[in-house]
C-alpha positions in Angstrom: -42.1 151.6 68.2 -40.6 154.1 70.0 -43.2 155.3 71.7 -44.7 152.2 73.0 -41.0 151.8 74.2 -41.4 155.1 76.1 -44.4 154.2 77.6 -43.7 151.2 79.1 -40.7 152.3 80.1 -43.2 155.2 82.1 -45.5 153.0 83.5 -41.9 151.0 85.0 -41.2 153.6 86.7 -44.8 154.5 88.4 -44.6 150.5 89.2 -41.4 151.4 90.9 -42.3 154.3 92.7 -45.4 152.8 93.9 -43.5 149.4 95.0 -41.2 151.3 97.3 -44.2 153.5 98.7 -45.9 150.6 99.4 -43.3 149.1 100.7 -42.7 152.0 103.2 -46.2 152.0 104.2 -46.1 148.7 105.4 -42.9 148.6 107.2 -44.8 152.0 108.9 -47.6 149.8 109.8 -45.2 146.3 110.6 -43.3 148.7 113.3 -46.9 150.2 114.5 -48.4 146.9 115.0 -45.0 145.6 116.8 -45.6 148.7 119.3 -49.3 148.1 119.9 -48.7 144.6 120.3 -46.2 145.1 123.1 -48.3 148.0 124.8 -51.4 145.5 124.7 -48.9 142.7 125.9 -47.8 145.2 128.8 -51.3 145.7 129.6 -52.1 141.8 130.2 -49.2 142.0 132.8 -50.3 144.7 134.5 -53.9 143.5 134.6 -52.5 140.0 135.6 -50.6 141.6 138.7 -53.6 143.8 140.0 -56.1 140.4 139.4 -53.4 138.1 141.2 -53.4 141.1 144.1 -56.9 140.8 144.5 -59.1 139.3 147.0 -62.0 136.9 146.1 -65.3 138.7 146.4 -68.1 137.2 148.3 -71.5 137.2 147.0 -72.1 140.2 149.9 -69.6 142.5 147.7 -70.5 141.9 144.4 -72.6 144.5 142.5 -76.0 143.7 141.1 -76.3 143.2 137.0 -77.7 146.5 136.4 -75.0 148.7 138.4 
């Protein structure tokens, strides 16, 4: 009996240990994503501004398809 008792009480602990790992890891990734997110969100803006800057093209300017 005491055995089993150890062992469970062993594979608690790995359950544990892994828990707050994982947990770690995906706070890492939550704070990753929350910085790509506002670095793609900058780049919209900026690609917003330079599109909103721009002239219309006529038909004379625009490249051919296989440029």
């Amino acid at each position: 009996m005491q055995a089993a008792l150890e062992q469970i009480e062993t594979k608690i602990a790995y359950l544990e240990r892994t828990t707050v790992e994982l947990s770690d890891v995906v706070f890492r990734q939550h704070r990753d994503i929350q910085t790509l997110q506002a670095q793609v969100n900058a780049l919209q803006e900026r690609l917003h501004a330079v599109q909103a800057q721009e002239a219309p093209r006529t038909p004379d300017q625009e490249r051919p398809p296989h440029y």
